[in-house]
Backbone as JSON, one array per atom type, in Angstrom:
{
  "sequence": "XXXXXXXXXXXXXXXXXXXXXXXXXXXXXXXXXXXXXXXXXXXXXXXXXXXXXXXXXXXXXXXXXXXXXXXXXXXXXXXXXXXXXXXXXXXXXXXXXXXXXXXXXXXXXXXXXXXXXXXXXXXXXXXXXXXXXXXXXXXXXXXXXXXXXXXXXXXXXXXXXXXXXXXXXXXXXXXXXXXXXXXXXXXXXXXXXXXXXXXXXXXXXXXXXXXXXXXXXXXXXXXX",
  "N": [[177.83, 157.47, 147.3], [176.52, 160.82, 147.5], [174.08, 162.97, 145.68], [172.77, 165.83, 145.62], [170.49, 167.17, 144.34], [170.06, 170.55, 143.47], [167.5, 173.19, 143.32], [166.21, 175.8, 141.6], [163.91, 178.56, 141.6], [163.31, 180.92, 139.54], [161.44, 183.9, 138.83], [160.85, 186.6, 136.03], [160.08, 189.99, 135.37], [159.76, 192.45, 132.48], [158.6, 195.56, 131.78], [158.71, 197.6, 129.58], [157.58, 200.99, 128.3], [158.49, 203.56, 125.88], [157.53, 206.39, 124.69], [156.72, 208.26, 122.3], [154.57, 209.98, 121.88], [152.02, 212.0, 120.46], [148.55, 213.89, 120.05], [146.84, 214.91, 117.15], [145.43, 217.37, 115.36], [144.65, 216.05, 112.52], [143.95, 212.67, 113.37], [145.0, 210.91, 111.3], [147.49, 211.22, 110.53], [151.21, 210.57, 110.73], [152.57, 211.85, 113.88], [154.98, 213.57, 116.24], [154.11, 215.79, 117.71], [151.56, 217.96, 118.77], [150.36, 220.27, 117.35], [148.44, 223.42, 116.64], [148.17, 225.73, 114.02], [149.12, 229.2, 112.99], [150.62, 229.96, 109.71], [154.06, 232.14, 109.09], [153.63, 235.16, 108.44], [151.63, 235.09, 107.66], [147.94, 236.73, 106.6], [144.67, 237.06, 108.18], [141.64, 237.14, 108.58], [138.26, 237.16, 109.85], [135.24, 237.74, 109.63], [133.22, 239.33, 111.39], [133.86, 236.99, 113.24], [135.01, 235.06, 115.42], [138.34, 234.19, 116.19], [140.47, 231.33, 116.65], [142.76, 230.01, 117.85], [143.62, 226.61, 118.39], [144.71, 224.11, 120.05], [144.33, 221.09, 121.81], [145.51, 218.48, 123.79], [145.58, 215.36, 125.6], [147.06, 212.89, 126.91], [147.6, 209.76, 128.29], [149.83, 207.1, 129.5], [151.25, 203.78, 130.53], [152.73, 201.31, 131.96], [153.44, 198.37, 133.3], [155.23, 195.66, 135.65], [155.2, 192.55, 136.64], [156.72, 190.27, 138.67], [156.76, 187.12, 140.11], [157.73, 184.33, 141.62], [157.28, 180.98, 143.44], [157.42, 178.57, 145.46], [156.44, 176.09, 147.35], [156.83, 173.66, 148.29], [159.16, 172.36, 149.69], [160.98, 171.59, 148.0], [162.85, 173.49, 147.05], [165.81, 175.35, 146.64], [166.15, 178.09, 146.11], [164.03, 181.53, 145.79], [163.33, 183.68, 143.33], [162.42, 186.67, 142.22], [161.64, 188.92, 140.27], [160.95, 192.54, 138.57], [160.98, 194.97, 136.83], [159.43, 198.3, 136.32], [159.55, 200.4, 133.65], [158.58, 203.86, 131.62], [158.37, 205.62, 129.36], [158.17, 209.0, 128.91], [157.5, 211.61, 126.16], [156.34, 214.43, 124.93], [154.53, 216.97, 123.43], [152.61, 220.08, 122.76], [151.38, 222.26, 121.11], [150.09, 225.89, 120.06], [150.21, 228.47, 117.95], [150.75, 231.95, 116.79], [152.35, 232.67, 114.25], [155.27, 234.46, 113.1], [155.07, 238.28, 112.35], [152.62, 237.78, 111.21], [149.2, 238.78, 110.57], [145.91, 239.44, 112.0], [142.86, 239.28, 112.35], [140.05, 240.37, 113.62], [136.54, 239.37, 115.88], [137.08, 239.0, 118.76], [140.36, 236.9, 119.51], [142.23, 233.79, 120.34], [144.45, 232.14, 121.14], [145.2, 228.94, 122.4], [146.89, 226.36, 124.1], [145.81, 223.2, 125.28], [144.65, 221.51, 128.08], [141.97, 218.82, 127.5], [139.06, 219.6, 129.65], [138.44, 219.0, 133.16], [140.07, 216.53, 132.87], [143.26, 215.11, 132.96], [146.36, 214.21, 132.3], [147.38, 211.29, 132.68], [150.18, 208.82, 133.97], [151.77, 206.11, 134.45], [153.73, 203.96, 136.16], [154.43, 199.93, 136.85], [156.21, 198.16, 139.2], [156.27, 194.85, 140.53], [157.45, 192.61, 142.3], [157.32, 189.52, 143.9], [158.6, 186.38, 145.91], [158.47, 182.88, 147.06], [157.85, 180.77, 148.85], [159.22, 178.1, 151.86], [161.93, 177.43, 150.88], [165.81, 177.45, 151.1], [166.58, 180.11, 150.31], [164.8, 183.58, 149.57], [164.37, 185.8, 147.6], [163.51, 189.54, 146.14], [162.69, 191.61, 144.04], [162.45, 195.15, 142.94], [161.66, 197.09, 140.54], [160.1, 200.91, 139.73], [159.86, 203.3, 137.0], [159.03, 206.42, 135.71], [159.61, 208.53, 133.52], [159.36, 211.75, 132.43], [159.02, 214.23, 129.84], [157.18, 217.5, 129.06], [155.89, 219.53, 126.8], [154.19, 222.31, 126.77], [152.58, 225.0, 124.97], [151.54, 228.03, 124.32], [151.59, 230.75, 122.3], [152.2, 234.17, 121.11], [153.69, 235.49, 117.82], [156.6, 237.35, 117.36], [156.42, 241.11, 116.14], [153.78, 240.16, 114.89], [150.6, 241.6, 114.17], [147.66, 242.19, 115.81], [144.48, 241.57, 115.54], [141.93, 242.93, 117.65], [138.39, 243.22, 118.28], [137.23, 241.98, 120.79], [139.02, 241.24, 122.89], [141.82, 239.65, 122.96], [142.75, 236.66, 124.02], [145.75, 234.29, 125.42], [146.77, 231.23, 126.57], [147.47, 228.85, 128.2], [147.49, 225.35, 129.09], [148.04, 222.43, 131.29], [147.9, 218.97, 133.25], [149.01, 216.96, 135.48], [149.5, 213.63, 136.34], [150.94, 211.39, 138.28], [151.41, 207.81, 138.89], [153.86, 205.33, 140.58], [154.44, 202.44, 141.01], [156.67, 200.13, 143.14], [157.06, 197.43, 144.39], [158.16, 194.9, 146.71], [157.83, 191.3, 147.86], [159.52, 188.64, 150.12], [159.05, 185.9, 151.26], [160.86, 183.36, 153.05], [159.96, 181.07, 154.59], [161.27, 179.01, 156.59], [163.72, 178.93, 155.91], [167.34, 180.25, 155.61], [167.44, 183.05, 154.74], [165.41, 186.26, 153.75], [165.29, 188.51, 151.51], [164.22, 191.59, 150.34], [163.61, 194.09, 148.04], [162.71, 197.01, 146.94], [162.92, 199.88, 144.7], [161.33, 203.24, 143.88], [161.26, 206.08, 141.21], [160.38, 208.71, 140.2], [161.48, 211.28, 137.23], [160.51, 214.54, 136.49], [162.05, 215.49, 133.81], [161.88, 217.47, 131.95], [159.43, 219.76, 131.7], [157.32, 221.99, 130.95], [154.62, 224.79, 130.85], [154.01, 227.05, 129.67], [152.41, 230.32, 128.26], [153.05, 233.03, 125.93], [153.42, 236.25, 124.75], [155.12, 237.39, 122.27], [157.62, 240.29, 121.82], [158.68, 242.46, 119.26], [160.89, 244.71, 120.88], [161.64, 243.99, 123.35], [162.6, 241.12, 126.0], [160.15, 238.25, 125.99], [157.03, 238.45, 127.63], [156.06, 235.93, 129.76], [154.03, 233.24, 130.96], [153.26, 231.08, 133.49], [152.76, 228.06, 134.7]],
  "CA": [[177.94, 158.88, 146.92], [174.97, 161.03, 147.47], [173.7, 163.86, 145.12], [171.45, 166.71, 145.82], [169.65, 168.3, 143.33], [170.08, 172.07, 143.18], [166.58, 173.44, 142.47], [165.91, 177.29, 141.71], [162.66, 178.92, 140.8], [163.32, 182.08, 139.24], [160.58, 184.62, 137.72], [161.59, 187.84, 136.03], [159.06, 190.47, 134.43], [160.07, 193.61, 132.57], [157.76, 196.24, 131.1], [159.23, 198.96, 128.79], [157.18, 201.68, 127.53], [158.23, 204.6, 125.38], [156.43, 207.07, 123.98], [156.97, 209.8, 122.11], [153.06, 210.33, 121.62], [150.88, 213.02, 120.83], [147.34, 213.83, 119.4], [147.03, 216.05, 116.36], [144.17, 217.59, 114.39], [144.42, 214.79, 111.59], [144.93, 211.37, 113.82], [146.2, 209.85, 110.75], [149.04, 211.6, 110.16], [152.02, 210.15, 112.02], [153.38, 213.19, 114.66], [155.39, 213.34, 117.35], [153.75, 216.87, 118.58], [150.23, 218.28, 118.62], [150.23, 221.72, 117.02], [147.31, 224.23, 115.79], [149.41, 227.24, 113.67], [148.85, 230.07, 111.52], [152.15, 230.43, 109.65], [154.47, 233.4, 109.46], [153.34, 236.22, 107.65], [149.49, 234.54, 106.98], [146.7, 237.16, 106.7], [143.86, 236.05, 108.06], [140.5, 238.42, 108.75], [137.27, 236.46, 110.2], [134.34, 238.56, 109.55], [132.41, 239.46, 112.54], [133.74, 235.85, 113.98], [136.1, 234.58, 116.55], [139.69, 233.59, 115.37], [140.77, 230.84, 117.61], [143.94, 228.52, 117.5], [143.44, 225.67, 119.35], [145.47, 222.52, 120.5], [143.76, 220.16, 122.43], [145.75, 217.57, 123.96], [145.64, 214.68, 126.58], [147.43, 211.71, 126.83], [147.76, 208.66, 129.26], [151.02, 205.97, 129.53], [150.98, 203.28, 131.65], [153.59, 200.34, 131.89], [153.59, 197.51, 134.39], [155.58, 194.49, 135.2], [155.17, 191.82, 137.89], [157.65, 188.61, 138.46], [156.56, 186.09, 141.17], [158.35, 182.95, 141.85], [156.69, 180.73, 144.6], [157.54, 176.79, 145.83], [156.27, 175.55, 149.09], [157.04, 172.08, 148.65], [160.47, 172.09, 150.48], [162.64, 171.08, 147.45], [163.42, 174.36, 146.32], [167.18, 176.5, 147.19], [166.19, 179.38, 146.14], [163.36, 181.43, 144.86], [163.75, 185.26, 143.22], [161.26, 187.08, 141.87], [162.45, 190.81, 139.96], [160.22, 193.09, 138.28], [160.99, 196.23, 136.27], [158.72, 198.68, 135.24], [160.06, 201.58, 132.94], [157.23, 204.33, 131.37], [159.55, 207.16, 129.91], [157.36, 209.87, 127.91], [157.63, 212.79, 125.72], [154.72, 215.08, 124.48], [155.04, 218.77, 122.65], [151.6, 220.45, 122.35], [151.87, 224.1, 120.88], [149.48, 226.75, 119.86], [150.59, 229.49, 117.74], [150.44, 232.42, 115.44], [153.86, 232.72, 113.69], [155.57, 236.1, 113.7], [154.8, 238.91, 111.21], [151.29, 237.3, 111.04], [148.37, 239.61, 110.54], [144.84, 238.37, 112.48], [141.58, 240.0, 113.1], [138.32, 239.39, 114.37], [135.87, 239.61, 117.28], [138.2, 238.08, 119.89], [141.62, 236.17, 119.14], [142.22, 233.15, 120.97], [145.7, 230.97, 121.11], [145.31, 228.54, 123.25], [147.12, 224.8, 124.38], [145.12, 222.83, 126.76], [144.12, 220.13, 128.08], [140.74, 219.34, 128.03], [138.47, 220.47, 130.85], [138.34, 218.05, 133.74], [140.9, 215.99, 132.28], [144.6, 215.03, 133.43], [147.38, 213.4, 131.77], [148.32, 209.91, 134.11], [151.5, 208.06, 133.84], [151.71, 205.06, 135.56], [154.53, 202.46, 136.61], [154.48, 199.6, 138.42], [157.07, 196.85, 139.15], [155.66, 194.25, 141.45], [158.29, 191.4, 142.52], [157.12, 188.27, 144.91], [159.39, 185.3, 145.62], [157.46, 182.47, 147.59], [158.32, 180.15, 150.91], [160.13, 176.53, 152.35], [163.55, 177.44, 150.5], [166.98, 178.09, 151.72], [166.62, 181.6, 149.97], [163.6, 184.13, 149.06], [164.94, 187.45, 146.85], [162.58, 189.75, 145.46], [163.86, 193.18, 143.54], [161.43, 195.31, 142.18], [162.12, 198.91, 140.46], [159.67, 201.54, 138.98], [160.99, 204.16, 136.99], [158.7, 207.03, 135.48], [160.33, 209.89, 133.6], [157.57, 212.6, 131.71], [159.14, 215.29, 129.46], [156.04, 217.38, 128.23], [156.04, 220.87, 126.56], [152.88, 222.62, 126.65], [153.37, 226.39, 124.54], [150.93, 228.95, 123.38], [152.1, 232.01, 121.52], [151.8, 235.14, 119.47], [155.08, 235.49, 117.47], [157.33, 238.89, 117.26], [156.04, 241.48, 115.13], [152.52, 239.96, 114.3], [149.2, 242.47, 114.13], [146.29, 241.36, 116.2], [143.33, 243.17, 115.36], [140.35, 242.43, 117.67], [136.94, 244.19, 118.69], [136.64, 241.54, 121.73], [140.15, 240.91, 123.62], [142.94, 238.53, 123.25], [143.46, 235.69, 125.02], [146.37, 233.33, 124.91], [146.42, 230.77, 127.42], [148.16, 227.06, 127.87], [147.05, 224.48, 130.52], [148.5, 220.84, 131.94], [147.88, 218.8, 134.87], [149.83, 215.42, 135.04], [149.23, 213.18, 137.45], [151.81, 210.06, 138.29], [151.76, 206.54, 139.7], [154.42, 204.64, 140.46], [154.46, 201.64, 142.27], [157.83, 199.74, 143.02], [156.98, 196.66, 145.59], [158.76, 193.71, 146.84], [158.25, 190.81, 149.36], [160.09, 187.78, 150.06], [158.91, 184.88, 152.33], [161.6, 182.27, 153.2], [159.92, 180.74, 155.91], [162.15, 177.66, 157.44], [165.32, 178.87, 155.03], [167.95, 181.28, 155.8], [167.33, 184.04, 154.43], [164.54, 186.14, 152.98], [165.54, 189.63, 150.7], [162.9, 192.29, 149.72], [164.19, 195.64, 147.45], [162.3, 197.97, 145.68], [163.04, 201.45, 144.35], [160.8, 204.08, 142.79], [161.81, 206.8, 141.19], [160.21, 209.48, 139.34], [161.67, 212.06, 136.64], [160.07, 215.48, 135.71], [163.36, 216.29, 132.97], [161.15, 219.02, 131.2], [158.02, 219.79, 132.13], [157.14, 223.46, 130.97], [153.45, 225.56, 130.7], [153.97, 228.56, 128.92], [151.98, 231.32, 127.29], [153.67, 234.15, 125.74], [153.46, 237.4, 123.38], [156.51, 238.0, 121.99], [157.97, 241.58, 121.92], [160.06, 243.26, 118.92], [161.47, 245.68, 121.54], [162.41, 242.98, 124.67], [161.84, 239.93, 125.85], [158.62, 237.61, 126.04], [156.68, 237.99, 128.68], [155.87, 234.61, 130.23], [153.21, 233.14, 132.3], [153.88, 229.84, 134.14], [152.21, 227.35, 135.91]],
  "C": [[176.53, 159.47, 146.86], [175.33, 162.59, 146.74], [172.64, 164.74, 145.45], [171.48, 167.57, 144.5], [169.02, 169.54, 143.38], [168.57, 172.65, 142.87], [166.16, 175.3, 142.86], [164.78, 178.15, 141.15], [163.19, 180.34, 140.64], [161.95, 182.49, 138.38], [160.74, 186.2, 138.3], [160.0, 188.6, 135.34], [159.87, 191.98, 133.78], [159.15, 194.28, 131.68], [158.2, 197.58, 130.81], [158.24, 199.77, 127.68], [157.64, 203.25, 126.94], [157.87, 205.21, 124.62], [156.82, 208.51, 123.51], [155.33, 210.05, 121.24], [152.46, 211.7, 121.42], [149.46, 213.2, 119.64], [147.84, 215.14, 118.18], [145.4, 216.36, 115.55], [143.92, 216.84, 113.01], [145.09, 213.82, 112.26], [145.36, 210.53, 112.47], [147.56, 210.2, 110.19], [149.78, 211.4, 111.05], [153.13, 211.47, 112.56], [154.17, 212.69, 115.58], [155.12, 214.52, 118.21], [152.32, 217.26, 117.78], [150.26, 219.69, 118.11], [148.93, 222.07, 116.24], [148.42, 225.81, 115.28], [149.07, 228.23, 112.73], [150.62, 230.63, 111.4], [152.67, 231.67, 109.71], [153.75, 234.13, 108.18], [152.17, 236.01, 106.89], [148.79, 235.9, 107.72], [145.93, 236.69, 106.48], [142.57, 236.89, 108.63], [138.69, 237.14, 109.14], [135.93, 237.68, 110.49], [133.24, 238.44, 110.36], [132.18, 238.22, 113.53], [134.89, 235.98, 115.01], [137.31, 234.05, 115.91], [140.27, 232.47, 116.59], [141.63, 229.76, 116.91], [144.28, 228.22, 118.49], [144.37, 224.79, 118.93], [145.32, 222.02, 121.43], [144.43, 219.08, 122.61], [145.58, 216.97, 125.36], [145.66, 213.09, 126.78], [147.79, 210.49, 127.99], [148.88, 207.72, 128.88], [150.97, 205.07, 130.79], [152.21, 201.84, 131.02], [153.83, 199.26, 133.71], [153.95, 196.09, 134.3], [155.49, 193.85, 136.39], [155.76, 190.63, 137.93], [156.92, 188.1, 139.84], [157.06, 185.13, 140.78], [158.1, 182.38, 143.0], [156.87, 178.96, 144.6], [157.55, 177.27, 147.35], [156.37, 174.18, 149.29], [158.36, 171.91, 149.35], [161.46, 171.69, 149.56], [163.12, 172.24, 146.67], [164.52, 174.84, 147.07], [166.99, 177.45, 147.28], [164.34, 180.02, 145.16], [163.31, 182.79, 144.73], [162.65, 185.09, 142.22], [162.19, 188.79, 141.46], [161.09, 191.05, 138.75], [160.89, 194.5, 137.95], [160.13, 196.84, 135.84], [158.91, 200.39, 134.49], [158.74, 202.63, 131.79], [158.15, 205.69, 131.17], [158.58, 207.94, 128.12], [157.49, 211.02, 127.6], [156.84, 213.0, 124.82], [154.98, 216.77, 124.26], [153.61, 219.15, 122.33], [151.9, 221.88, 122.49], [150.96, 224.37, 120.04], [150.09, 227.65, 119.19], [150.6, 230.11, 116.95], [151.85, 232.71, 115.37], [154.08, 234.35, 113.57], [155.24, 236.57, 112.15], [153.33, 238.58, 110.28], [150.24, 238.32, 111.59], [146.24, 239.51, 110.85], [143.89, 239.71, 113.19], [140.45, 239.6, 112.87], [137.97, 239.82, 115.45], [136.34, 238.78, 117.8], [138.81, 237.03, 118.86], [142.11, 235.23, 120.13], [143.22, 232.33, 120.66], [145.97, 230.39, 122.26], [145.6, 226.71, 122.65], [146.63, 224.66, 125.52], [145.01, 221.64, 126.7], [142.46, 220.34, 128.55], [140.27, 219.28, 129.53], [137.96, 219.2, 131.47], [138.81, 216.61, 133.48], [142.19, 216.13, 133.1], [145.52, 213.93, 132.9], [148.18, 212.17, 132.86], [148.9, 208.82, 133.0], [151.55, 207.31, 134.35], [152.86, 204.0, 135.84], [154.41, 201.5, 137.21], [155.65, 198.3, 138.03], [156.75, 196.4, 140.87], [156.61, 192.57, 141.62], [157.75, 190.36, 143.97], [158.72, 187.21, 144.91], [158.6, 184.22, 147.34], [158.86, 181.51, 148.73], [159.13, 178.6, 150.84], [161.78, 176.72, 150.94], [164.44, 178.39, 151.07], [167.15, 179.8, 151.58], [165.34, 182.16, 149.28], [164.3, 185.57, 148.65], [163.98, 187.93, 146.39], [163.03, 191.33, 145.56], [162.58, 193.69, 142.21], [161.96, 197.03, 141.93], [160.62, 199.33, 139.53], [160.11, 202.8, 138.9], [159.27, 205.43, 135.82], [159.61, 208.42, 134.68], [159.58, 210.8, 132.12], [158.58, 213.74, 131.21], [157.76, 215.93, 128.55], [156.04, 219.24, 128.27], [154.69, 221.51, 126.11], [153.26, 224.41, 126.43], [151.93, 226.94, 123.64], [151.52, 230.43, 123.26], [151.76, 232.93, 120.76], [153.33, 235.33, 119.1], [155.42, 237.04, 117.38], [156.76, 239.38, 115.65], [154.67, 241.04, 114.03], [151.23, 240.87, 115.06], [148.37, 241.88, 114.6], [145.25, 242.59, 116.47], [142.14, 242.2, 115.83], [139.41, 243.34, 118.43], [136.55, 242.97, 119.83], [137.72, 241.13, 122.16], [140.71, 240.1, 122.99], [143.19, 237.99, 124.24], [144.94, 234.41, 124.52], [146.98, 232.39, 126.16], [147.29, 228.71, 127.22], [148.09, 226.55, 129.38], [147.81, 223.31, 130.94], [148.54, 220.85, 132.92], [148.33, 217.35, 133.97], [149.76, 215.07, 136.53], [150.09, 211.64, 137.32], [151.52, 209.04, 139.03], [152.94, 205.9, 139.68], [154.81, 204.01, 141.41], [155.7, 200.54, 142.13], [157.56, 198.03, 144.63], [157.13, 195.28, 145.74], [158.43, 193.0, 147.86], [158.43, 189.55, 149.09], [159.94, 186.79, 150.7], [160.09, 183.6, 152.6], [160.79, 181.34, 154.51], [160.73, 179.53, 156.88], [163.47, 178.03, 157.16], [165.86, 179.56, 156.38], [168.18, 182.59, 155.92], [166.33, 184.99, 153.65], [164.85, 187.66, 152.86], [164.51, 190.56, 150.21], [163.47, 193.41, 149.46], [162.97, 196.19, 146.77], [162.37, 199.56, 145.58], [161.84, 202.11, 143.06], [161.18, 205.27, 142.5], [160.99, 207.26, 139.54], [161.07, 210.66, 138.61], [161.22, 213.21, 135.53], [161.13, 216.13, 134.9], [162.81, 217.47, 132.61], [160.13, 219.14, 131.35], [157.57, 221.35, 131.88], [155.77, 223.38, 130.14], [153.89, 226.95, 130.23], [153.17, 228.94, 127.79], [152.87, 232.56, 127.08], [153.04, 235.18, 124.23], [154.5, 238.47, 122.86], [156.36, 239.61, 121.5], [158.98, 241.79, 120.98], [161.26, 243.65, 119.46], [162.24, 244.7, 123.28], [161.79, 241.47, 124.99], [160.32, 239.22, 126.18], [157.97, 237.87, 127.31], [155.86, 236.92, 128.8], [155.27, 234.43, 131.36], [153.25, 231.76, 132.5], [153.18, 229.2, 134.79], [152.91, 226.5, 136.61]]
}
């Protein structure tokens, strides 16, 4: 009676990051959004200065997973290799003076940004191998990206802005993605040799808006 001995190299990787991140003007307080605010109905008068409400954010995510599985000695059946890499982020940075809020000064400034020469990168990667001399080589690799990120500066309905040098109100983001999804499979003598990978990004929410709300109709809205 003769026996063969089955032999299978598997290697898996998976890398899950989410994030509901953001910076705030005290990092030790635990947030889940970046805001600068003057509340509703705050008088606030800056004597011969600048009034400026700022929110400064810019954040980076990155998640990567890589499986390899590799025999070249000839006694392997099979050898699979899978790799996930998941990177799913949400970020709220808002600027704003609350409504019925009363603000003057030499120039008024409500602005969300990111800083200057700066860009928010996301990154995925799922990287699957599966190596050579067996009957079978599989290798399944996914990266998955998905970025909700609300970037909002405002003046609220019914708030007074009193300035002797303009109003600005202004909100910025640039986001920049990677995601790398890549598979390969060598069988060389076997049968068969398998290579998948899917990438797949998701912008769900992604909104830039400045506005100055209107008593009398709606906001007008500027967009990037």
């Amino acid at each position: 009676m003769f026996f063969r001995l089955m032999m299978t190299f598997v290697a898996g990787s998976v890398s899950l990051l989410t994030m509901r991140a953001c910076s705030s003007s005290e990092p030790s307080t635990p947030a889940t959004t970046n805001m600068a605010r003057v509340a509703n109905g705050v008088a606030l008068t800056a004597t011969g200065g600048h009034v400026k409400v700022s929110a400064t954010d810019q954040t980076d995510a990155t998640a990567k997973a890589i499986g390899t599985a590799l025999c070249t000695s000839g006694d392997c059946d099979a050898n699979i290799g899978a790799a996930v890499g998941l990177n799913v982020v949400q970020v709220t940075s808002t600027a704003e003076i609350g409504t019925g809020a009363t603000i003057s000064g030499a120039g008024v400034t409500v602005e969300a940004i990111i800083p200057a020469g700066q860009r928010n990168d996301f990154i995925a990667w799922g990287l699957a191998a599966a190596g050579g001399d067996s009957e079978v080589a599989v290798a399944a690799s996914v990266g998955i990206v998905v970025v909700n990120y609300d970037t909002t500066a405002k003046i609220g309905a019914g708030s007074n802005i009193d300035s002797t040098a303009g109003v600005t109100v202004n909100a910025t983001n640039k986001i920049g993605l990677q995601n790398l999804a890549l598979a390969g499979g060598a069988s060389l003598d076997g049968s068969a040799a398998v290579g998948g990978a899917i990438a797949v990004n998701v912008l769900d929410d992604v909104t830039t808006v400045a506005s100055i709300a209107s008593t009398t109709g709606p906001d007008p809205r500027l967009r990037e």
